[in-house]
C-alpha positions as CSV (number, residue, x, y, z in Angstrom):
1,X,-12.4,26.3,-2.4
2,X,-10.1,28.1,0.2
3,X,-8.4,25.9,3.1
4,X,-7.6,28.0,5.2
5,X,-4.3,28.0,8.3
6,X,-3.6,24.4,7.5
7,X,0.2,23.1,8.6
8,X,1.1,22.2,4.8
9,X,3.0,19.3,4.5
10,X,5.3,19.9,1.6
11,X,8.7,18.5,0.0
12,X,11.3,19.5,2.9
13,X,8.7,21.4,5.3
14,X,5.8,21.7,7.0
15,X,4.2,26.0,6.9
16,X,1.4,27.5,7.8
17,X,-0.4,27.8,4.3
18,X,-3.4,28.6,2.6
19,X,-4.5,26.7,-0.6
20,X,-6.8,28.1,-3.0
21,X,-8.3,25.4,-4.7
22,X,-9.7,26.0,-8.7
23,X,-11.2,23.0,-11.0
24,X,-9.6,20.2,-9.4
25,X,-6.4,22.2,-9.0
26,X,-4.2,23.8,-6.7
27,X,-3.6,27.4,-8.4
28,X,-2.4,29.1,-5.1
29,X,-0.1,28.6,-2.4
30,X,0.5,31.5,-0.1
31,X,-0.5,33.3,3.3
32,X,-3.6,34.8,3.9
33,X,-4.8,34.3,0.5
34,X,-8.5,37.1,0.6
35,X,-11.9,35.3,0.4
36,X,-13.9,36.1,-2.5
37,X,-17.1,34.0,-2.2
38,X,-15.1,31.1,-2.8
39,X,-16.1,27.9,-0.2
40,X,-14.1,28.1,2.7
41,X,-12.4,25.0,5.0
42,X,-10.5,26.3,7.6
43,X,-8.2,23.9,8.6
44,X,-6.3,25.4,11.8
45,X,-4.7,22.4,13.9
46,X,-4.6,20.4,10.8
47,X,-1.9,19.1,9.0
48,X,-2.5,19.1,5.3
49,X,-0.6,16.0,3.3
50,X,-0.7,15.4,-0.6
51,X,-3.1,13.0,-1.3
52,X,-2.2,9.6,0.5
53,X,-1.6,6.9,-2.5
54,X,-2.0,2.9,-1.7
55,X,0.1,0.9,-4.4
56,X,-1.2,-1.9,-3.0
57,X,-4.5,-3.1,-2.2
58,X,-7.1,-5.8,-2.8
59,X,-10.5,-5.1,-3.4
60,X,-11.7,-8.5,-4.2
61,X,-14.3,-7.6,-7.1
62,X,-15.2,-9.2,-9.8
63,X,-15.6,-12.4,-7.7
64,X,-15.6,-12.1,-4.1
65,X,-17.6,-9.3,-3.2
66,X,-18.5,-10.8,0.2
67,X,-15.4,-9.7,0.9
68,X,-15.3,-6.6,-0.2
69,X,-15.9,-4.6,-3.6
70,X,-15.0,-1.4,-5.3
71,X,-17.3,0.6,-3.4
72,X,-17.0,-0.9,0.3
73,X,-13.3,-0.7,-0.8
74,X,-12.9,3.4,-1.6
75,X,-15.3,4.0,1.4
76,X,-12.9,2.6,3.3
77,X,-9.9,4.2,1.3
78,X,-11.3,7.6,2.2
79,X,-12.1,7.5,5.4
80,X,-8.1,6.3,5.6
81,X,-7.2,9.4,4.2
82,X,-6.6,7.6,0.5
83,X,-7.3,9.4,-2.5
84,X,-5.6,6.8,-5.2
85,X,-5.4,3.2,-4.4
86,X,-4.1,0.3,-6.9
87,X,-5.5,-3.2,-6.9
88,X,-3.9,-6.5,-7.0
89,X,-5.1,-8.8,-10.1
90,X,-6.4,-11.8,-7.7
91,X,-10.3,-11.2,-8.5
92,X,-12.2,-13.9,-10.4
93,X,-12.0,-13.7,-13.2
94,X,-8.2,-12.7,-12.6
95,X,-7.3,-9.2,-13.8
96,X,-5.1,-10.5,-16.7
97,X,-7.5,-9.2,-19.8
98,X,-8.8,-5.2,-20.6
99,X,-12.0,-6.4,-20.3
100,X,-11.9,-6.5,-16.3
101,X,-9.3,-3.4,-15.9
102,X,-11.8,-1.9,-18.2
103,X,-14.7,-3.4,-15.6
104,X,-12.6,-2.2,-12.8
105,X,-12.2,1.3,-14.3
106,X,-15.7,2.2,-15.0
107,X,-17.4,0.7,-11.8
108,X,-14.6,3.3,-9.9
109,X,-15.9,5.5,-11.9
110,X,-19.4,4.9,-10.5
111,X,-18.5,5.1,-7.3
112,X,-16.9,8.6,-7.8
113,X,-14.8,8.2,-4.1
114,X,-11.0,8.0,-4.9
115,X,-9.1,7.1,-7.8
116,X,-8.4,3.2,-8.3
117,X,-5.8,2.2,-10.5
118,X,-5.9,-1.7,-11.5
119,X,-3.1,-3.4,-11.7
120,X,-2.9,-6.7,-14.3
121,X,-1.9,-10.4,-13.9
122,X,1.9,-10.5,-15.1
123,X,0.5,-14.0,-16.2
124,X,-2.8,-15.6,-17.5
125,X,-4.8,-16.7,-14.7
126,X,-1.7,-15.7,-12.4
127,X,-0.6,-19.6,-13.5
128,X,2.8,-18.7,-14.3
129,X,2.9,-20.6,-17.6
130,X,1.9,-17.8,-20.3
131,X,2.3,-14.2,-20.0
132,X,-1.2,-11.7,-20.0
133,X,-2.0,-9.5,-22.6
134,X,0.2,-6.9,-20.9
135,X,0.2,-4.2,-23.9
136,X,-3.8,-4.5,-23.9
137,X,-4.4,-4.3,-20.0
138,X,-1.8,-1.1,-20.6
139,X,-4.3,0.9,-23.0
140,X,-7.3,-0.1,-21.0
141,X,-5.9,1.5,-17.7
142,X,-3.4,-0.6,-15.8
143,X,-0.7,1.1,-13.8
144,X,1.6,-2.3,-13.6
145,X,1.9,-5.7,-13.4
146,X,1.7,-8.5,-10.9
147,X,0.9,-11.9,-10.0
148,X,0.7,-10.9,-6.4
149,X,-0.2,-13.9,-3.9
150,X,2.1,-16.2,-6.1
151,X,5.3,-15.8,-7.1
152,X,6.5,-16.6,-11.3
153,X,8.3,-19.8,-10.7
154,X,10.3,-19.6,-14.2
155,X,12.9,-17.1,-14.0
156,X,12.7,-17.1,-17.5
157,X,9.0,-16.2,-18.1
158,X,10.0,-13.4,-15.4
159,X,12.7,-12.2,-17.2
160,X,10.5,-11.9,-20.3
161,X,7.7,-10.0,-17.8
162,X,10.3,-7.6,-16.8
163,X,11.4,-6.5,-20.2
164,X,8.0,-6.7,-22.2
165,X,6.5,-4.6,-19.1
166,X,9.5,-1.9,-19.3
167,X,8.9,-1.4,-23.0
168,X,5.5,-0.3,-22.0
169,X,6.7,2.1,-19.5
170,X,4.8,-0.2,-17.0
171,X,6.6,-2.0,-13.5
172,X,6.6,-5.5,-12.3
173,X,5.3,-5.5,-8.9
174,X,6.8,-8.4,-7.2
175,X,5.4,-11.2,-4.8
176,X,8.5,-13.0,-3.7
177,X,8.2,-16.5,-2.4
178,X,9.7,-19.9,-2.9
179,X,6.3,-22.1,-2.5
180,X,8.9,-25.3,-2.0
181,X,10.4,-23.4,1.0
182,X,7.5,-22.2,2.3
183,X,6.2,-26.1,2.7
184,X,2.6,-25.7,4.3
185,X,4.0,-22.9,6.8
186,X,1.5,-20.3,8.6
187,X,4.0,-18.3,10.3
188,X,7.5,-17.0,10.8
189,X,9.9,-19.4,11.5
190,X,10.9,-18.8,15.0
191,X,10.7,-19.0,18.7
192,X,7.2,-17.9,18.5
193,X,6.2,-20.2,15.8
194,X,8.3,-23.2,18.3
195,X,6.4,-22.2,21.1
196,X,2.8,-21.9,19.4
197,X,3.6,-25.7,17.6
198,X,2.4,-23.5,14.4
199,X,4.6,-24.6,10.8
200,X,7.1,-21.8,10.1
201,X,8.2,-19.6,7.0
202,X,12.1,-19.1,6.9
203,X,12.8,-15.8,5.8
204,X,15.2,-17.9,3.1
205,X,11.8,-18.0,0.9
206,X,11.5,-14.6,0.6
207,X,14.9,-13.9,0.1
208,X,15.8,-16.0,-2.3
209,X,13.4,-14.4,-4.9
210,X,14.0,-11.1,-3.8
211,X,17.5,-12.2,-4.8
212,X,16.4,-13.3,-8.3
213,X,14.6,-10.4,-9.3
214,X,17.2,-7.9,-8.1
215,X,19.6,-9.9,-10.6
216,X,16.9,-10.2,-13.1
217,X,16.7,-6.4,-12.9
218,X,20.5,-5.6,-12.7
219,X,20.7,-7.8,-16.1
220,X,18.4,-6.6,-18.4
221,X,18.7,-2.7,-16.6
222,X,15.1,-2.8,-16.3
223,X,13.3,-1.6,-12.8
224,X,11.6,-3.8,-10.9
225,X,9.5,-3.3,-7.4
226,X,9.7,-5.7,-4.8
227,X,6.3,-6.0,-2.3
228,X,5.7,-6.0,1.4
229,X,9.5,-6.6,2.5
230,X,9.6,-8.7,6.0
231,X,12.7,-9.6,6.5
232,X,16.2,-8.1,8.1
233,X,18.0,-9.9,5.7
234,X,15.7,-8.6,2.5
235,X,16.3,-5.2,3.3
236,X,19.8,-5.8,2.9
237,X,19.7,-7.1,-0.2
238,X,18.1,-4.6,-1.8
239,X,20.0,-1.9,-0.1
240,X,22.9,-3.5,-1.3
241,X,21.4,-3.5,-4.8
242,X,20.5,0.1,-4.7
243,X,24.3,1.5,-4.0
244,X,25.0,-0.6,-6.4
245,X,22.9,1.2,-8.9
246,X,20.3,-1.4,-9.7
247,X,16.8,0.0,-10.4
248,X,14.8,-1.5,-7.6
249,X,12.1,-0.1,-5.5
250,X,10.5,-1.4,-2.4
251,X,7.7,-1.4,-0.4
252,X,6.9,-2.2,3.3
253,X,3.6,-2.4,5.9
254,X,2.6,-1.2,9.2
255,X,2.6,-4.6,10.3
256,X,5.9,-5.0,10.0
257,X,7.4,-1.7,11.3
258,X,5.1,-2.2,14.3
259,X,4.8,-5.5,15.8
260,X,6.4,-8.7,15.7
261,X,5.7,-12.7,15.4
262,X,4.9,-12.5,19.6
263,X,1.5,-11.9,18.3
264,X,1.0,-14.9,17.0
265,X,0.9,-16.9,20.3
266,X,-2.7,-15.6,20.9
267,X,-3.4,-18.0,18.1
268,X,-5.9,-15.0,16.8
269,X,-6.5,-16.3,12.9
270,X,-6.3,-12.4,12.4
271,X,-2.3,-12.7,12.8
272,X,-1.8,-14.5,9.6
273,X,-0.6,-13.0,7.2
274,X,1.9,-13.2,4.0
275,X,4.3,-13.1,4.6
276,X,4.4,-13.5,8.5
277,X,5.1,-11.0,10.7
278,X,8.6,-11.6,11.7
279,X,11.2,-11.0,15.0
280,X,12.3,-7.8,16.5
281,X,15.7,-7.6,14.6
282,X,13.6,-7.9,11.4
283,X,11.2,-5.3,12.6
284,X,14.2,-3.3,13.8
285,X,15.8,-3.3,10.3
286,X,12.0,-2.3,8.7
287,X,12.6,0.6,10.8
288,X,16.3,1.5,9.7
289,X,15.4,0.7,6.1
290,X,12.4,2.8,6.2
291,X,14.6,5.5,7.5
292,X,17.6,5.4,5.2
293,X,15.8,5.1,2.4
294,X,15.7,1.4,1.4
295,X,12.2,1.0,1.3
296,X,10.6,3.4,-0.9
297,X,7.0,3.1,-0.1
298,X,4.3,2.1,2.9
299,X,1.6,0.5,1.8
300,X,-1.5,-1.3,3.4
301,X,-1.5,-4.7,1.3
302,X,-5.0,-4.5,2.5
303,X,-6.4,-8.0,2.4
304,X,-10.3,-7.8,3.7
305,X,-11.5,-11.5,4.2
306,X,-15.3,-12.9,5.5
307,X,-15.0,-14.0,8.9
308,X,-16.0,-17.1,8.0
309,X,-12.6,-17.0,6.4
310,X,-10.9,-16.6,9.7
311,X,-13.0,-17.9,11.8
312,X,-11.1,-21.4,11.5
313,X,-8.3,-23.2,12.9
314,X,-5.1,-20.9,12.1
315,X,-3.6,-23.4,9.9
316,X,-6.8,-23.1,7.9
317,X,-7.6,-19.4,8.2
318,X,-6.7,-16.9,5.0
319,X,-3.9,-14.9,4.9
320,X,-4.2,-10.9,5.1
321,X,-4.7,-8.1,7.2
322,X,-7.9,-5.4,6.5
323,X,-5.6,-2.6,6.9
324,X,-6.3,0.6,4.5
325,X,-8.6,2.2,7.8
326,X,-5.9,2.2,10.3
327,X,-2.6,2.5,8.0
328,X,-1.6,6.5,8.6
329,X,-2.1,6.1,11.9
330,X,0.3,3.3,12.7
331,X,2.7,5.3,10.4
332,X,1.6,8.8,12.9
333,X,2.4,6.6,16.3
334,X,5.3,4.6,15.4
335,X,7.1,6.6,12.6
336,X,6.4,10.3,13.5
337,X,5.8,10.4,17.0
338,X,8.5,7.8,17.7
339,X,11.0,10.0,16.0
340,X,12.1,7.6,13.1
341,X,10.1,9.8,10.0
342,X,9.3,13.4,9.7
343,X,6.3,14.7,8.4
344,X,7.6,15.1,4.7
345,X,9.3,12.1,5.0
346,X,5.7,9.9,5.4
347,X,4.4,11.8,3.1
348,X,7.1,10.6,0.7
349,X,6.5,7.1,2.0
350,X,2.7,7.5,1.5
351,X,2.2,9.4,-1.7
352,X,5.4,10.9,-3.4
353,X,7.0,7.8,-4.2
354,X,4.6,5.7,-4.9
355,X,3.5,8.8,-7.7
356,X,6.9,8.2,-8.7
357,X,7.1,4.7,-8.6
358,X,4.0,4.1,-11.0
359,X,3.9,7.2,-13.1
360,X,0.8,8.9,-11.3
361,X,-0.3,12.3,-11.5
362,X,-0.5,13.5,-7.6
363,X,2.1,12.9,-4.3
364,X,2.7,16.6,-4.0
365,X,1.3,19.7,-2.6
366,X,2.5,22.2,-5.1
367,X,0.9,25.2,-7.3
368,X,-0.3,24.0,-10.6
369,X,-0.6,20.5,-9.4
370,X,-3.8,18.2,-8.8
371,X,-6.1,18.7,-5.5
372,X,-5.6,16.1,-3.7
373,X,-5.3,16.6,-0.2
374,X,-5.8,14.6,3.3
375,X,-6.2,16.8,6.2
376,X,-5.3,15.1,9.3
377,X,-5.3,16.1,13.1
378,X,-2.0,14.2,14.7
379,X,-2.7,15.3,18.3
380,X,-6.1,13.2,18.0
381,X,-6.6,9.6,18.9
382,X,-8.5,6.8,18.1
383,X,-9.0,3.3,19.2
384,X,-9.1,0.6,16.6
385,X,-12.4,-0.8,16.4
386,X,-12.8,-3.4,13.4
387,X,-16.3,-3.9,14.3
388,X,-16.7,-0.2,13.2
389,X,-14.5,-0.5,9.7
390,X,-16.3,0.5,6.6
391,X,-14.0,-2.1,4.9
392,X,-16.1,-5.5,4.6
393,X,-13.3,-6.9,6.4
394,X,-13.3,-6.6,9.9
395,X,-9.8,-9.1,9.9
396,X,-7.7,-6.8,12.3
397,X,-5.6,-8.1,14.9
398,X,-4.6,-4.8,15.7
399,X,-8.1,-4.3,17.9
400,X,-7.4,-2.0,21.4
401,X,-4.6,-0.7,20.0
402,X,-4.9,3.6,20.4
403,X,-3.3,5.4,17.0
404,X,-2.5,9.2,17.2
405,X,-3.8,10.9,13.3
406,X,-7.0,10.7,13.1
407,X,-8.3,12.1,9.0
408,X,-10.6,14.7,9.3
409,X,-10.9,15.6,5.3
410,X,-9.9,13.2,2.2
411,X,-10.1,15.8,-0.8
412,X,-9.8,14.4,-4.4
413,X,-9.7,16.8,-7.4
414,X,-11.0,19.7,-5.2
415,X,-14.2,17.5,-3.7
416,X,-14.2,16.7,-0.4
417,X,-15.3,12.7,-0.6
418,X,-15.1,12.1,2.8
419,X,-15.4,14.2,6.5
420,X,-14.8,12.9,10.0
């Protein structure tokens, strides 16, 4: 395959490129590259990113495929523009044994969309009392570890995680939250959360653990990644950490770069999420750690629930956002467009780093590298419609909103798996 007059997004630029594409490869980079009976995309007023990668997202199977499931999942992941997602281990059975990362591998496999990578239980049955067979879920295909949706109460146990996991070249993905602080609460504690009479979460419980593992890490000189940051004073901490030379990564969502806890007061079940959208000066410092390099990644933490699962009183409702449909374009309208992120800079958000970050092959457009390319029209809009997701879960609050970006080609090893 040829692509033809794309706008390549690469490293440090965007050019005018064609790509010549060979066995899953890019061999070529160059202009005006000659046709010789080779298929042919032309791509003019497109921009052409590496591969978008999603280090986190749950796809529910084994055990709540009314939810969603591997195949409703990578549907959805390539019409987002995804071409390698990862999947949190809170399934049923839990993903703490090679027998379900092996399950999870093959029925990808199957489904022949985008890559999925699963990641393990850091403990058995994500209980926090014993760790998983972390060397076994390794050889069978996880990427990393995490008991995501609960934090590891013993910082000992986690101490033991985080160097058993480095020894196999493997990262602890981290869930921080103090359950004792978080005491029953729904949303951030705040004005809205006052004015809505709904329990709050004080951004205290997530700092606190982000606090721990940053000195877990800086003690045993062992990397550690901490999930969906929310809060001004977590991105501090962790900036902090970083000058100081300790080997953490982060990760942030569209949810919190792009609204805040003023949401809530419609009382739309769809809101609630973990943890909570928070205020402007935490959205604010989303932004500026985004920018400066403090959070490392963007990722969905795509949460697709039934609507019966929602369709309850918010203190009742699950937590999560379906979010993997709609994620490059909140990143295109409130990142690009709004001047805080250039081109190559969301692409490093959305696919270098977190190829870095977990050791996969992919998050570059570069000669010799794999094909993996999303093609992406930025002066294109789109309305979000949940009703119209391919994702089971149609749990958006984010409905009305117009995006600019709309994915016109998701291209994984040279096959084009999905077009607009």
């Amino acid at each position: 395959m040829i692509i033809k007059d794309g706008n390549v997004v690469l490293n440090n630029s965007v050019e005018k490129k064609d790509i010549l594409i060979e066995n899953g490869k890019i061999v070529k980079i160059a202009d005006n590259i000659p046709v010789t009976g080779e298929e042919v995309l032309i791509a003019s007023g497109l921009h052409i990113f590496p591969g978008l990668i999603d280090m986190h997202v749950h796809l529910r199977e084994p055990g709540y495929e009314h939810k969603e499931d591997i195949e409703s999942g990578c549907k959805a992941s390539v019409k987002g523009g995804f071409t390698q997602i990862c999947c949190m281990p809170n399934t049923d059975p839990i993903t703490d044994n090679k027998v379900v990362v092996s399950y999870i591998k093959n029925r990808a496999k199957e489904v022949n969309l985008c890559k999925v990578h699963p990641i393990g239980a850091i403990t058995k049955g994500e209980k926090g009392e014993q760790l998983a067979e972390i060397g076994e879920m390794k050889r069978a295909g996880a990427v990393a570890i995490s008991d995501d949706g609960v934090s590891v109460k013993s910082a000992r146990l986690m101490r033991l995680a985080m160097e058993y996991a480095s020894g196999f070249q493997m990262k602890c993905l981290y869930h921080c939250e103090e359950k004792e602080l978080v005491d029953g609460g729904v949303v951030n504690e705040g004005l809205s959360s006052t004015i809505a009479g709904l329990k709050g979460i004080p951004r205290s419980a997530e700092d606190i653990v982000i606090a721990r593992e940053i000195a877990l890490a800086e003690s045993l000189d062992v990397p550690v990644h901490i999930c969906h940051v929310s809060t001004h004073s977590g991105v501090r901490l962790i900036r902090d950490a970083k000058r100081a030379g300790v080997k953490v990564t982060a990760e942030t969502c569209p949810h919190y770069f792009a609204v805040t806890d003023e949401i809530i007061k419609s009382f739309d079940t769809n809101t609630k999420v973990n943890p909570p959208i928070r205020e402007e000066v935490d959205k604010q410092a989303i932004l500026e750690g985004l920018k400066d390099g403090t959070l490392d990644c963007i990722v969905t933490d795509h949460a697709p629930h039934h609507i019966n699962d929602k369709n309850v009183e918010y203190n009742l409702a699950s937590f999560g956002i379906s979010g993997i449909e709609t994620s490059l374009g909140f990143a295109i309208t409130y990142l690009y467009k709004a001047g805080v992120l250039t081109l190559p800079q969301i692409a490093e958000k959305m696919s270098t780093a977190p190829a870095r970050i977990l050791d996969l092959d992919g998050g570059e457009i570069k000669e010799g590298g794999v094909a993996d390319l999303t093609l992406v029209n930025l002066d294109e809009s789109f309305v979000v419609d949940p009703a119209s997701f391919v994702s089971k879960g149609k749990n958006s609050p984010f409905k009305g909103y117009k995006l600019d970006g709309v994915v016109k080609y998701t291209i994984v090893d040279g096959v084009v798996k999905y077009q607009a």
